[in-house]
MARVEXBA-714272 format. One record per residue: x, y, z of N, C-alpha, C, O in turn. Coordinates in nm, 3 decimals. Layout:
REM residues N
{{X Y Z} {X Y Z} {X Y Z} {X Y Z}};
...
***
This chain:
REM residues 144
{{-11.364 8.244 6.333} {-11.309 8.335 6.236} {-11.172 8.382 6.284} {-11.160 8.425 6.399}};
{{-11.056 8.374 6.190} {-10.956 8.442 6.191} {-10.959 8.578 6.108} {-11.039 8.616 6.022}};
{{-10.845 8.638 6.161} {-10.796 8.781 6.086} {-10.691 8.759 6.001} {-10.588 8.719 6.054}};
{{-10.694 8.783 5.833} {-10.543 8.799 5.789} {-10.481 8.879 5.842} {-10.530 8.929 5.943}};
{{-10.301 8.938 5.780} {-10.231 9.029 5.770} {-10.335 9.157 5.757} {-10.331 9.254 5.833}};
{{-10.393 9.147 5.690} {-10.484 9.340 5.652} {-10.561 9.341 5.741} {-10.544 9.450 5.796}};
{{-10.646 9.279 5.798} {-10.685 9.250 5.905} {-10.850 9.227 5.863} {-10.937 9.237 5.949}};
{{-10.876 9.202 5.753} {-10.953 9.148 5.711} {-11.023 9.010 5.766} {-10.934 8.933 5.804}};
{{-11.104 8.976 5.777} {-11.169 8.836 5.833} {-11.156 8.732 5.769} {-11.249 8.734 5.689}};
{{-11.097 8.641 5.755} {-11.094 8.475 5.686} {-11.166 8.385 5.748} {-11.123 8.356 5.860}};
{{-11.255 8.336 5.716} {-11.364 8.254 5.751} {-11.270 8.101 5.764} {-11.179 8.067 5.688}};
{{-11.318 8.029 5.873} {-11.236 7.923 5.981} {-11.232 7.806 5.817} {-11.328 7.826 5.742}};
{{-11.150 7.719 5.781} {-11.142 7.608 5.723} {-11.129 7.466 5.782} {-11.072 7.437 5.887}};
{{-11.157 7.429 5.745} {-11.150 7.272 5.819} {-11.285 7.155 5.826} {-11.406 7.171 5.806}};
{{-11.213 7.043 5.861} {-11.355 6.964 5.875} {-11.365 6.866 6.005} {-11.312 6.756 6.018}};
{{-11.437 6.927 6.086} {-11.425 6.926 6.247} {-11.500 6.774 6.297} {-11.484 6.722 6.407}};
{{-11.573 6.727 6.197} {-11.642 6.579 6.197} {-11.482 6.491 6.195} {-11.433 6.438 6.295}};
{{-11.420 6.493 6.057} {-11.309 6.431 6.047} {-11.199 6.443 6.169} {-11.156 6.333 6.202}};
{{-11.151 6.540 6.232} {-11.128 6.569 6.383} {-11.158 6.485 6.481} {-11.085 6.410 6.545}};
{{-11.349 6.521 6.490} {-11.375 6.459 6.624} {-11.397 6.328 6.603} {-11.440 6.269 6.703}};
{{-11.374 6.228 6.454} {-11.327 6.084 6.456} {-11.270 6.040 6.485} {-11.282 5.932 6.543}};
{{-11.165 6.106 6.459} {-11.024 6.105 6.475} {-10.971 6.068 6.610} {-10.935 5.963 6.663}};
{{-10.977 6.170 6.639} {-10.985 6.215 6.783} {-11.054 6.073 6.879} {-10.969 6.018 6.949}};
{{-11.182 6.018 6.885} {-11.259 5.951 6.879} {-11.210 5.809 6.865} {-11.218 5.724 6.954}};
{{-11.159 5.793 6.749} {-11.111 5.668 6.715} {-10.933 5.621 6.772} {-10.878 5.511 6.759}};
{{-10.887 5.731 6.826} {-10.742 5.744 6.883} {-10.759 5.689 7.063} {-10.691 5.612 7.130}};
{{-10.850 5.750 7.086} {-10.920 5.755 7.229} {-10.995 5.608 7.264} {-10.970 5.530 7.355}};
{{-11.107 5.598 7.146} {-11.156 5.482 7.212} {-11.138 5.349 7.175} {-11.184 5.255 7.241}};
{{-11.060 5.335 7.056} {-11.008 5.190 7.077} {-10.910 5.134 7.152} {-10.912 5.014 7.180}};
{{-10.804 5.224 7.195} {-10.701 5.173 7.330} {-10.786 5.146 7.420} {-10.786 5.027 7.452}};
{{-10.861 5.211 7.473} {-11.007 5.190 7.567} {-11.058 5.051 7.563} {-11.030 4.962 7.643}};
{{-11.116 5.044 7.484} {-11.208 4.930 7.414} {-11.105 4.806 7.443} {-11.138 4.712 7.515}};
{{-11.011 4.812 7.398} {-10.887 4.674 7.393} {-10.829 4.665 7.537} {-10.796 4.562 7.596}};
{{-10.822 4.793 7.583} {-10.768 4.753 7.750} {-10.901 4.681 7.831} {-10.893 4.609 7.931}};
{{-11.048 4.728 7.748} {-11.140 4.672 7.833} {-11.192 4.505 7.817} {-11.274 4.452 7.891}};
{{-11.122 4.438 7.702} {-11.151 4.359 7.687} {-11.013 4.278 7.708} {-11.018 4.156 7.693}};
{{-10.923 4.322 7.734} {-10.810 4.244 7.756} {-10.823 4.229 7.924} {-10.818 4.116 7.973}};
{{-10.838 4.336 8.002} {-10.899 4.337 8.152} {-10.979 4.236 8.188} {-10.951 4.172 8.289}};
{{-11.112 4.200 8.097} {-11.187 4.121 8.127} {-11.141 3.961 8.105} {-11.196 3.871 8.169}};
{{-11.049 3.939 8.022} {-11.034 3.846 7.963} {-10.916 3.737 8.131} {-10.912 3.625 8.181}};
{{-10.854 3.863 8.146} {-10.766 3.871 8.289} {-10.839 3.832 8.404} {-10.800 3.759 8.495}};
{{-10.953 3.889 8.391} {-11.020 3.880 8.510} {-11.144 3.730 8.545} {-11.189 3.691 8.653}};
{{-11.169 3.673 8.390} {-11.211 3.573 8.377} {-11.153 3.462 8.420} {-11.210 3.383 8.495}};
{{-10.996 3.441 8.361} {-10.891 3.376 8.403} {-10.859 3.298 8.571} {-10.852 3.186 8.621}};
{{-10.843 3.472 8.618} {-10.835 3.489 8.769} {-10.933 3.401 8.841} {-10.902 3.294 8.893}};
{{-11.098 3.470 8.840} {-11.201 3.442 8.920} {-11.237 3.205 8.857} {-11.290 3.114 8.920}};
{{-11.176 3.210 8.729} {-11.171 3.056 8.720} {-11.069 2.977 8.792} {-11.100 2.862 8.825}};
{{-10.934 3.030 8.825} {-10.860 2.953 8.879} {-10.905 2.993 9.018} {-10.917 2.886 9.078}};
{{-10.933 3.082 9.090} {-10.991 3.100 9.239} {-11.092 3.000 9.257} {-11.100 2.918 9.348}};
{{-11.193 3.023 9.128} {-11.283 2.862 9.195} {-11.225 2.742 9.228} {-11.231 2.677 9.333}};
{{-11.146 2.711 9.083} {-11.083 2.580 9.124} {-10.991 2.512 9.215} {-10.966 2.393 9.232}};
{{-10.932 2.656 9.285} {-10.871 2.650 9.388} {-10.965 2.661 9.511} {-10.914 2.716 9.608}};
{{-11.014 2.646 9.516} {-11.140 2.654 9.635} {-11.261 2.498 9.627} {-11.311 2.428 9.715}};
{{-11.271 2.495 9.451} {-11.379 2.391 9.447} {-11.262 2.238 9.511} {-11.321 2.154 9.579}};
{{-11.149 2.220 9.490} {-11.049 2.123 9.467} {-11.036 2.129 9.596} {-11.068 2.022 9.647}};
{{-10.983 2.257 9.718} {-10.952 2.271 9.822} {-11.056 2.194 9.905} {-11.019 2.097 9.971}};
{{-11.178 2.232 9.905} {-11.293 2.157 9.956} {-11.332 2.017 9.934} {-11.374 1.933 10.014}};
{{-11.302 2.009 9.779} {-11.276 1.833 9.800} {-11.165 1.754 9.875} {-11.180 1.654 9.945}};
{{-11.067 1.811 9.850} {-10.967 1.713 9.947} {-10.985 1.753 10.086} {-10.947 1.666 10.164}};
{{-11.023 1.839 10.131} {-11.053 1.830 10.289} {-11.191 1.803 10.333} {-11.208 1.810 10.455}};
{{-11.300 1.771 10.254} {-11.371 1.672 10.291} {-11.375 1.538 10.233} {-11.463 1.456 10.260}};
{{-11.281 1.519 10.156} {-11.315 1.341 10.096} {-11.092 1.321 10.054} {-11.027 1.314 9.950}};
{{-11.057 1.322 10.198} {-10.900 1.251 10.183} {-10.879 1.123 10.093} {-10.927 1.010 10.099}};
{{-10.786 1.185 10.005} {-10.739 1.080 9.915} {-10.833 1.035 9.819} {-10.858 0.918 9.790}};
{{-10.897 1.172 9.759} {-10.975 1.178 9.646} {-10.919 1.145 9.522} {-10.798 1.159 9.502}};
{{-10.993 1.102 9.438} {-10.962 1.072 9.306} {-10.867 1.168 9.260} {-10.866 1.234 9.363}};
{{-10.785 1.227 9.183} {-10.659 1.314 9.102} {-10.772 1.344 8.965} {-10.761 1.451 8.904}};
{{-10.866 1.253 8.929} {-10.908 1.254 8.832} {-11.086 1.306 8.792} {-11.155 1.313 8.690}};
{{-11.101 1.332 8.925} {-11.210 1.407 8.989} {-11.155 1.555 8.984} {-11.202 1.643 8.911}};
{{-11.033 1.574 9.086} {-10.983 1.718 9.079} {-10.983 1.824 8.997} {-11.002 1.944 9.013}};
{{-10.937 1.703 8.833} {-10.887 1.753 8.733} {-11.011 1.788 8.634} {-10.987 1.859 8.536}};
{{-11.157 1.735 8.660} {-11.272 1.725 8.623} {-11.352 1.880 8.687} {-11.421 1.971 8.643}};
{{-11.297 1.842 8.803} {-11.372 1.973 8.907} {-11.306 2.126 8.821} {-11.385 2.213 8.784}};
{{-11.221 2.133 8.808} {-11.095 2.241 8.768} {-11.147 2.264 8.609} {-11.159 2.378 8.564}};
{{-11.175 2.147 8.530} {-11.164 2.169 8.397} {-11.333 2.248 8.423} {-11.346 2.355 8.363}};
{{-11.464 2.196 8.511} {-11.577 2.234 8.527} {-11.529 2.413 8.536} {-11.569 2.497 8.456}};
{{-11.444 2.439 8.641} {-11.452 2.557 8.700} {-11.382 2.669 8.575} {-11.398 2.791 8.581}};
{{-11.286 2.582 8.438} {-11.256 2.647 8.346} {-11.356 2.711 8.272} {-11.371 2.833 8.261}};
{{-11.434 2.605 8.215} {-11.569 2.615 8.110} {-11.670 2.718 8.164} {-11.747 2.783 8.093}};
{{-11.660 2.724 8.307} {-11.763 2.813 8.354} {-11.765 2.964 8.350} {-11.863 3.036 8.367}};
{{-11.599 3.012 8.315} {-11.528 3.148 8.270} {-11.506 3.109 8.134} {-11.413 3.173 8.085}};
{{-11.541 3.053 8.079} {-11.493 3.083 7.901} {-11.383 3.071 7.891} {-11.327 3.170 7.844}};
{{-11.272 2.920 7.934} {-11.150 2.909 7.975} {-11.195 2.724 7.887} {-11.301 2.661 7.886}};
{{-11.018 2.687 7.810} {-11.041 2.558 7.801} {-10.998 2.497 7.921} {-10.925 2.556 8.000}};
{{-11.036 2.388 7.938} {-11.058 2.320 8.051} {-10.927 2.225 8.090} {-10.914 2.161 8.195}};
{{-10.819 2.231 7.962} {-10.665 2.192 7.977} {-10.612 2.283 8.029} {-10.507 2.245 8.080}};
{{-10.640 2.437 8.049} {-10.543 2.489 8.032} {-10.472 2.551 8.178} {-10.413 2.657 8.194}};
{{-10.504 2.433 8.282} {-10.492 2.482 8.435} {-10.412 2.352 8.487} {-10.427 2.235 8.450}};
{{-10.308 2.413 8.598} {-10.275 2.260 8.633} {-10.254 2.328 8.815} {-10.224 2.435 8.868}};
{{-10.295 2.176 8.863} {-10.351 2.157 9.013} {-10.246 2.098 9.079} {-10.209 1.985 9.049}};
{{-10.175 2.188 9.201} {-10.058 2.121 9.285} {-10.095 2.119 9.451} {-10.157 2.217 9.491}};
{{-10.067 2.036 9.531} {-10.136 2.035 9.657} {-10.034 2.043 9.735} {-9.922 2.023 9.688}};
{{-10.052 2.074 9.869} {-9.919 2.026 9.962} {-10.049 2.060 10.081} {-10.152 2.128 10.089}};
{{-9.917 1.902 10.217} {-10.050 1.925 10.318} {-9.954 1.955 10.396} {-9.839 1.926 10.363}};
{{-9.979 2.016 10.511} {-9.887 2.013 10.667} {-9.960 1.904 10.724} {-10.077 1.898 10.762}};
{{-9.849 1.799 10.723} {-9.906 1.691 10.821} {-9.927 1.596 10.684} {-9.868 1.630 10.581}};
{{-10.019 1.469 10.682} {-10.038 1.351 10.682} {-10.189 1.439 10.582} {-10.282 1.507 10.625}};
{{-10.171 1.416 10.508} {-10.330 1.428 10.398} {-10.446 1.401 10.464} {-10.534 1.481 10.495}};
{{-10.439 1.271 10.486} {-10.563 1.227 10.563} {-10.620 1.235 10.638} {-10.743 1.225 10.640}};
{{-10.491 1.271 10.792} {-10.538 1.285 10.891} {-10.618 1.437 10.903} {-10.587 1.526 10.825}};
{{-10.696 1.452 10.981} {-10.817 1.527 11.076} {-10.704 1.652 11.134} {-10.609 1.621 11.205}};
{{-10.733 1.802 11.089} {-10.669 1.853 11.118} {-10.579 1.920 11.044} {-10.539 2.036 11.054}};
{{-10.547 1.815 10.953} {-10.380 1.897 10.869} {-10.445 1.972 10.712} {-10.523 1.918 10.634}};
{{-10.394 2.089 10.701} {-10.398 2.186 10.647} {-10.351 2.116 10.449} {-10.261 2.042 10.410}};
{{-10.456 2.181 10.379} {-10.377 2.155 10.248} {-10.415 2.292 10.166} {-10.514 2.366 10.173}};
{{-10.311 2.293 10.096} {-10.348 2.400 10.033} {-10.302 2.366 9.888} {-10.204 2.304 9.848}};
{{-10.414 2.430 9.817} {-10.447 2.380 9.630} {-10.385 2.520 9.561} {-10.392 2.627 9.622}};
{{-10.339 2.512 9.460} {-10.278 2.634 9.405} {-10.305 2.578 9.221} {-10.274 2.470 9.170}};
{{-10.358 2.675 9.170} {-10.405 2.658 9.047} {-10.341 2.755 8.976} {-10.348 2.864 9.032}};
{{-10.272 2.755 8.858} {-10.239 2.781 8.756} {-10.277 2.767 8.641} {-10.304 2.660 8.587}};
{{-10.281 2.892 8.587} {-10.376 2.922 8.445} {-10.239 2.982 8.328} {-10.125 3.002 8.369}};
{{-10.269 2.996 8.227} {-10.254 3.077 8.133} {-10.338 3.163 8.012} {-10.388 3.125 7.907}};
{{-10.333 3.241 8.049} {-10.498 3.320 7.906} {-10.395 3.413 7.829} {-10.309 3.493 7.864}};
{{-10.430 3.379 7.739} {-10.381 3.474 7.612} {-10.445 3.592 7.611} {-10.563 3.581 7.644}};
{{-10.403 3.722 7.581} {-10.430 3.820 7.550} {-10.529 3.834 7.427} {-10.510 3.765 7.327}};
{{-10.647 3.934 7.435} {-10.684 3.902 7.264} {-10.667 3.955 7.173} {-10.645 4.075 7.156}};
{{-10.671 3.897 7.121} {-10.587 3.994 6.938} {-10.470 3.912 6.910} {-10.414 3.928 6.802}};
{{-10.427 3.832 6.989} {-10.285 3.783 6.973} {-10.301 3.653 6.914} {-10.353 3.554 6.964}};
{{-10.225 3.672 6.752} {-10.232 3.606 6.661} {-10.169 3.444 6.760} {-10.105 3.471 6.861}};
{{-10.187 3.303 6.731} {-10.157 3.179 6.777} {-10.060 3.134 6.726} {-10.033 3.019 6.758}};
{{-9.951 3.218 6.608} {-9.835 3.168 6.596} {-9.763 3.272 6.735} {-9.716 3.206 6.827}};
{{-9.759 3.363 6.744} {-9.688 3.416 6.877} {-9.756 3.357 6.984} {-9.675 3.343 7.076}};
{{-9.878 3.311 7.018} {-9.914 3.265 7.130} {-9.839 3.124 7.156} {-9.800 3.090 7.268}};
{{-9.822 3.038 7.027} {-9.747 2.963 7.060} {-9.558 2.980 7.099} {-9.484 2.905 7.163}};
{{-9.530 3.117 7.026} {-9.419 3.100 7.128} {-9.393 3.210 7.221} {-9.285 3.267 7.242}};
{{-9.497 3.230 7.269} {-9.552 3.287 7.445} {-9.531 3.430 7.426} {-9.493 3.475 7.534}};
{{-9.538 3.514 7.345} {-9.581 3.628 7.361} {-9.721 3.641 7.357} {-9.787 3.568 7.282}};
{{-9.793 3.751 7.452} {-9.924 3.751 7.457} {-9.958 3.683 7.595} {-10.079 3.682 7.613}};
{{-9.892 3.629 7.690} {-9.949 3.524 7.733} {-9.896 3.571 7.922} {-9.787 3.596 7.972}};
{{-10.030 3.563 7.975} {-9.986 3.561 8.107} {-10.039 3.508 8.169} {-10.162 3.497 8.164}};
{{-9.940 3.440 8.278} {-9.975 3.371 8.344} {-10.077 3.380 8.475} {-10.078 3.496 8.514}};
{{-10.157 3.300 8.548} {-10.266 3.359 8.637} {-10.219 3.243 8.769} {-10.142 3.158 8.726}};
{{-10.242 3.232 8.876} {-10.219 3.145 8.970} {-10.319 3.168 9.084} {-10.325 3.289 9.105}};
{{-10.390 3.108 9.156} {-10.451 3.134 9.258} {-10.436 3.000 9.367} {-10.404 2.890 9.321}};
{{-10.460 3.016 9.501} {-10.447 2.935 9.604} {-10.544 2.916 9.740} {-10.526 2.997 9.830}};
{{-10.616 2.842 9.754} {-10.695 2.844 9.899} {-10.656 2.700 9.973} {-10.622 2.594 9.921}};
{{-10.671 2.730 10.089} {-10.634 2.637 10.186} {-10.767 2.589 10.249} {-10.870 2.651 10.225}};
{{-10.766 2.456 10.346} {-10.902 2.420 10.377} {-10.792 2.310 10.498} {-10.683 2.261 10.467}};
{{-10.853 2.297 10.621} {-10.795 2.210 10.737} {-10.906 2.070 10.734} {-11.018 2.053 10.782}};
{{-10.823 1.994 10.662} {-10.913 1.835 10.683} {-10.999 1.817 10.774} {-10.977 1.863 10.885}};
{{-11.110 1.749 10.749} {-11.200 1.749 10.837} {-11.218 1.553 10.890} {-11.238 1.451 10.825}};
{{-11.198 1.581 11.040} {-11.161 1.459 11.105} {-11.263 1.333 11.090} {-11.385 1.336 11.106}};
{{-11.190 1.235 11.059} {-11.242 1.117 11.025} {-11.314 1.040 11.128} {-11.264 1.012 11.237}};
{{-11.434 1.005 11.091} {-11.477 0.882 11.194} {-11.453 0.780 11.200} {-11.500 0.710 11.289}};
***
């Protein structure tokens, strides 16, 4: 309750449901969209870390593996996060000689995940879109 000028009592107006929607709906859909855009980030991430790890482990136990295995292993480790399985690409470098026993390689995977909500005419010309990269190393394991 308010007081007019006379000082009379004016009973409160308003409609406090419409408010706390309001209110409600201001609050929790930024929420909601940061939580699903987070996840979507984080799917991305933890897929290219596998494939940088599943790929790393193949070439340092089986030197001078198939390229076409790698790219199989990587597209596996996409599908397994809800990722298409093109959408990663696999670069290696060794210290030393690939093959030999000893020398270090390290796999570095690159992703891209779209944001969601983001219509596919801007995704195609790259707004929405960030990029993800991950890398593990593995020391060849010596040949008999």
């Amino acid at each position: 309750m308010t007081s007019s000028r006379a000082g009379s009592p004016v009973p409160d107006e308003g409609s406090g449901l419409v408010e706390y929607t309001f209110g409600t709906l201001v609050l929790l859909l930024p929420l909601l969209y940061l939580t699903l855009a987070l996840a979507e980030l984080q799917a991305g991430l933890y897929a290219a870390d596998a494939a940088a790890s599943a790929v790393s482990r193949e070439l340092s136990t089986r030197p001078g593996a198939d390229p076409a295995r790698t790219e199989t292993m990587t597209g596996l480790a996409m599908q397994d996060f809800g990722l298409e399985p093109d959408q990663a690409t696999i670069a290696w470098e060794c210290e030393g000689p690939c093959e030999a026993g000893g020398s270090l390689i390290t796999v570095q995977v690159t992703t891209e995940v779209v944001l969601p909500g983001v219509p596919w005419f801007l995704a195609d010309a790259g707004v929405g879109i960030i990029a993800l990269s991950a890398s593990h190393a593995d020391v060849v394991a010596p040949q008999d």
